[in-house]
N, C-alpha and C positions, 0 to 999 in steps of 0.2 A: 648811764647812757639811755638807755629805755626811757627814765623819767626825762630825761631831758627831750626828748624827740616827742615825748608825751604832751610834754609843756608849750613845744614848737606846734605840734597839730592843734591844740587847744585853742592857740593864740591866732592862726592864721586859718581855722576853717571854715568861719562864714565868708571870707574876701574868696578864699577856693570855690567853695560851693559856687556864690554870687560869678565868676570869671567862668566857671565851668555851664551851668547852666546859661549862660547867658553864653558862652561861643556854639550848643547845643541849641539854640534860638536863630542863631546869626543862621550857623554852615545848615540849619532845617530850611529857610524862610529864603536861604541865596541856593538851595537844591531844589526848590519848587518855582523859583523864581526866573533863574538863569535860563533853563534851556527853552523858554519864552521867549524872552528876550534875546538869545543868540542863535535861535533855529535859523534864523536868514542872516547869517553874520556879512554877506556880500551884500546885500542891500542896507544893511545899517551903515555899514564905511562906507556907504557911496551916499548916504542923505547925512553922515556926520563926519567927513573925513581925517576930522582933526583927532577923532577914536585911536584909531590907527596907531600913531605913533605913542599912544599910551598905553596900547595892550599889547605892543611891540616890546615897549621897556618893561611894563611888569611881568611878561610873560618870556620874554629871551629871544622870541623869535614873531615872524609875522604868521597874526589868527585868522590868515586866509587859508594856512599850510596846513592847519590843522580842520576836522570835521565837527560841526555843533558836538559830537557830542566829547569829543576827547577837549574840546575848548570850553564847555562847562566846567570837565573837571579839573582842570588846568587852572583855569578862572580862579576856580574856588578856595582853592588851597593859597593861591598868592591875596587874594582881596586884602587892603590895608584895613578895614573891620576886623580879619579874623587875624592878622599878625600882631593890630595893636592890643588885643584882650590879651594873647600870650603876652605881650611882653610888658604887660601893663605889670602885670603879675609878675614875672622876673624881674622888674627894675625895683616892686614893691618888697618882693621876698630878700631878695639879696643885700638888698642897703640895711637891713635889720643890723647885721650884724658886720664890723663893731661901727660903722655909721651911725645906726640907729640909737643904742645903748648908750655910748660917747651922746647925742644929740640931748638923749632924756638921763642923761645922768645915771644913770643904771647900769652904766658898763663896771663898775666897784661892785657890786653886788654879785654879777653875775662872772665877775675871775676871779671872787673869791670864794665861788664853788668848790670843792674837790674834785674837780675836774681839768685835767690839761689842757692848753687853746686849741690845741689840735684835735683833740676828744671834741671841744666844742662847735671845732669848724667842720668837723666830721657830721657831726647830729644836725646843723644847719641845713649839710650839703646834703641829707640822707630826706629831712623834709623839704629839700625844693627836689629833688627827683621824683620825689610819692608824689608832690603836688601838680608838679609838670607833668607827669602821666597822666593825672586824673584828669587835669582841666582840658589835655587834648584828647585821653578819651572817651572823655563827656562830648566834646564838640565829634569826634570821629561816631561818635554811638547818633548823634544827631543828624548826621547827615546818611547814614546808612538806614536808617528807618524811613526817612524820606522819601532815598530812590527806589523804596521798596513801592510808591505809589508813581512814580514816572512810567513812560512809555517802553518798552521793553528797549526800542534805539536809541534810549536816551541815558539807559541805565550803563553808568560807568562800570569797567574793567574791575573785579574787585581787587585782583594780585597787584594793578598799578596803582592805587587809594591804597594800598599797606605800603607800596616804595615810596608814594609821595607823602604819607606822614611818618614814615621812619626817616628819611630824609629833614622835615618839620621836626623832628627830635633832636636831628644833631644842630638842627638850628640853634636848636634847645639849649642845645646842650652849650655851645660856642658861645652864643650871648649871654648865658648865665655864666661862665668860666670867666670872660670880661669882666663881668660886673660884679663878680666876687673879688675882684681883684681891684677895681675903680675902689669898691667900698673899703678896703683893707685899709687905701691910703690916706680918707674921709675921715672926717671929724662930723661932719652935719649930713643927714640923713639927706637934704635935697639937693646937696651939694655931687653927693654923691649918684642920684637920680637925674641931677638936670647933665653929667658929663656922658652917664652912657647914654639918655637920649639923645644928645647932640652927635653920640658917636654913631647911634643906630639913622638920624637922622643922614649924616654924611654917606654912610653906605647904602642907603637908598637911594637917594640923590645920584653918586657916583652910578649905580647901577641903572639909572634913568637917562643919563648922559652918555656914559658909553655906550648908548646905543645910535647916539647922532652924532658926538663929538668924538674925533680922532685921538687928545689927547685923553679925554677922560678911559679911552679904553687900555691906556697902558700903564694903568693904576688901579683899574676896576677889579683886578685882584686882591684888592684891599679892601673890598664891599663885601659882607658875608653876605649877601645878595645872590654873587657871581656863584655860590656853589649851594642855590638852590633855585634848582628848575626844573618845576611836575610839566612843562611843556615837553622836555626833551625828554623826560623820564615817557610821558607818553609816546612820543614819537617812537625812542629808538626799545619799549617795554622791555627794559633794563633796570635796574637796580643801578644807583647812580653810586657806585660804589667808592668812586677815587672822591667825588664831594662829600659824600658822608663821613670817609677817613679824615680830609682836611679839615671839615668843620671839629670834628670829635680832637684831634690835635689842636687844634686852636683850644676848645674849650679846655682842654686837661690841661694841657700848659699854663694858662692864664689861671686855673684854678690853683696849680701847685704852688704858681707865685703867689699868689693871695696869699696861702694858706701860708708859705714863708715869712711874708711880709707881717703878715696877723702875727706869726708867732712871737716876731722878733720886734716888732715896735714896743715905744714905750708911749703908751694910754696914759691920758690926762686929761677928765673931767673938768680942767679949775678953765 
């Protein structure tokens, strides 16, 4: 087991490093940046009104409710920059296996280990959590150094920046649980990458619609979208606790079906 997890960090730690340091670039350069740009957030919606309704959708709620500075850090955690490096990395991690193996013919090598599938799916799962940690707190270590050079009114909450990326975790956690599961039932690696993006693309969208359209809101519970919101987490500074439950059920469910499904298929290379 050790070797094998050894084998997994080997393989995937320069794409880590490269996804860590580089959301550690994004959340530094949009921490110096932002509260520039959103100190007068009432005079920007009134010279670009069309703003509005898109920090409405990504944000859950309307950013006149909110104070420059709780809407910086609200801002930040949702940016489509800093979502799609996370999951650039989940959609790359996950498809490895048996996607990936089945793609490059290596899946015969690697079950004829002495090792059980579930041993295997285990060691996967164990280095996309090391890695998931690391890459968001590489990006979380970058934005905290940051506000250490902002204006003291500008410096975010720090108890609410730990709710809103343990929150960002069980994101984590749900869309990785999916897409261990997409991959189970995959035979080609992109195959299995272009369905969770189409799926991660739906639930954004959904979660961008429900904000104007009547019917999209009574589905938008089907957007892993709908149960993360550092807006309301700042508003009501709470721990968004019934979200982070549902996300983390989503992920574990979706993971144990993978994990079923892996065990019990029959792989074919030809």
């Amino acid at each position: 087991m050790k070797g094998l997890l050894r084998k997994i960090i080997m393989e995937v730690r320069w794409p880590v490093l490269v996804f860590g340091f580089g959301l550690a670039v994004i959340l530094s350069v949009l921490t110096a940046l932002v509260p520039r740009i959103l100190r007068d957030m009432g005079a920007l919606l009134g010279f670009l009104p069309w703003l509005r309704p898109i920090f409405t959708a990504m944000m859950g709620m309307d950013p006149q409710n909110l104070s420059p500075r709780e809407l910086m850090q609200a801002f930040l955690w949702v940016h489509p920059t800093v979502l799609s490096i996370i999951w650039a990395h989940e959609l790359m991690f996950t498809s490895r296996i048996p996607a990936g193996e089945i793609d490059r013919g290596t899946v015969d090598f690697l079950l004829g280990l002495p090792i059980s599938r579930w041993k295997l799916y285990l060691a996967e799962t164990t280095g996309f959590l090391l890695t998931g940690v690391t890459i968001i707190g590489l990006g979380y270590s970058g934005h905290l150094i940051t506000t250490l050079f902002l204006q003291p009114d500008m410096r975010p909450q720090m108890i609410l920046t730990v709710y809103i990326v343990s929150n960002l975790l069980a994101v984590y956690l749900a869309v990785g649980g999916l897409s261990f599961l997409v991959s189970s039932f995959c035979d080609r690696r992109g195959k299995a990458i272009g369905v969770m993006f189409a799926m991660l693309l739906i639930s954004f969208l959904l979660n961008f619609l429900a904000q104007f359209w009547e019917p999209a809101k009574t589905i938008a519970v089907l957007s892993i979208m709908e149960y993360y919101r550092p807006a309301i987490i700042i508003q009501e500074e709470a721990f968004a606790t019934k979200n982070v439950l549902i996300l983390v059920v989503i992920g574990l469910t979706a993971w144990i079906a993978g994990g079923v499904v892996f065990r019990r298929r029959s792989v074919c290379t030809v």
